[in-house]
C-alpha positions as CSV (number, residue, x, y, z in Angstrom):
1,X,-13.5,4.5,-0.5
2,X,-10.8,3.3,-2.7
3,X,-11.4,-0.3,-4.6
4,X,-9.3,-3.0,-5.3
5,X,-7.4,-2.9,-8.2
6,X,-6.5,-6.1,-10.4
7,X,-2.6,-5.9,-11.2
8,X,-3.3,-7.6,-14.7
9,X,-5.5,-4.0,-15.4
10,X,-2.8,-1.5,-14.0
11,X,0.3,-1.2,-11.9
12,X,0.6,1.9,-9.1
13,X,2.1,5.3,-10.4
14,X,5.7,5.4,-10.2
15,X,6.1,8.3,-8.7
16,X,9.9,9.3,-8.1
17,X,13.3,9.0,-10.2
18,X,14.4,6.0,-8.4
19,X,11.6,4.4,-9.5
20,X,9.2,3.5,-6.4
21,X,5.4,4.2,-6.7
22,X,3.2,5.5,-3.1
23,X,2.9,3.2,-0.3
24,X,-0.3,0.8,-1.1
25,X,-2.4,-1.8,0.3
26,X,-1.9,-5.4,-1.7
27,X,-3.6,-8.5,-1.2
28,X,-1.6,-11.4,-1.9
29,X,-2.9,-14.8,-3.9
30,X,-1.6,-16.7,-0.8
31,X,-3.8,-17.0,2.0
32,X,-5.3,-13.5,1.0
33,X,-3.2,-11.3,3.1
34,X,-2.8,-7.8,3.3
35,X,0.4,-5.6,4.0
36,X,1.4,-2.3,2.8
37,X,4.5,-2.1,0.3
38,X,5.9,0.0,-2.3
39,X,5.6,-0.6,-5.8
40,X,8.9,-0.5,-7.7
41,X,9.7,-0.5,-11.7
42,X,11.9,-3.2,-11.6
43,X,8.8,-5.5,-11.2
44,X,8.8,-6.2,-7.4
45,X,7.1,-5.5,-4.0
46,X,8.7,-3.8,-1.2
47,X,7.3,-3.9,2.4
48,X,9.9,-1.7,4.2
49,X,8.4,-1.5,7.3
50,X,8.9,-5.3,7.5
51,X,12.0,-5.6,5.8
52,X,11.0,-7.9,2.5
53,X,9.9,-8.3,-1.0
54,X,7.2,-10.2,-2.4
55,X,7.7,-11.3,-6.3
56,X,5.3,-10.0,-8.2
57,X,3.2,-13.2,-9.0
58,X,1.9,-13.3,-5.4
59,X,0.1,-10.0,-6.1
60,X,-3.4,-10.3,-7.4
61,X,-5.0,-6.5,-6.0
62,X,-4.1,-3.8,-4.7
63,X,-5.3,-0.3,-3.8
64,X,-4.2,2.8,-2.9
65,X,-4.2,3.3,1.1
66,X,-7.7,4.6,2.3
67,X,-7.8,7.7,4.7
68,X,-8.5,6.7,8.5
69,X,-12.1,7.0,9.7
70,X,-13.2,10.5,11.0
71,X,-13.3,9.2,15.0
72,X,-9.7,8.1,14.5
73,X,-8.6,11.9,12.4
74,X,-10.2,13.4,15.5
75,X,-9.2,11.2,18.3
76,X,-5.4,12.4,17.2
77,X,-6.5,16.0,16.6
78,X,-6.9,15.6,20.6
79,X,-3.7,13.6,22.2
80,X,-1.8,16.7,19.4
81,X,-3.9,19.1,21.4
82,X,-2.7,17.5,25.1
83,X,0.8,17.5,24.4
């Protein structure tokens, strides 16, 4: 299992020419929360699927996203199965 990652000891991988990194899992210095964004060069936090940024001060962690527990890999192996 992935572990949290401070952002004072690296940054995600940017990963294509417009300058975005992997969707990751940050924790926030406010309250602690967790949402999935995008890292991006320019110094800022993307969450796409909500529509909205988060400055880069609020991040304190962040990790890459963890694979989904066997029973769940499985349990869609069988609705793809039924359909």
């Amino acid at each position: 299992m992935s572990e949290w990652i401070s952002v004072e000891d690296r940054l995600p991988d940017i990963i294509n020419d417009e300058g975005w990194s992997d969707e990751v899992l940050i924790l926030t210095n406010i309250g602690g929360s967790a949402v999935v964004v995008a890292y991006n060069e320019a110094g800022y936090w993307d969450a796409f699927a909500h529509d909205f940024q988060i400055l880069s001060e609020r991040v304190a962690y962040w990790m890459p996203i963890p694979l989904a527990p066997k029973e769940v890999s499985e349990l869609e192996e069988l609705k793809e199965m039924r359909l």
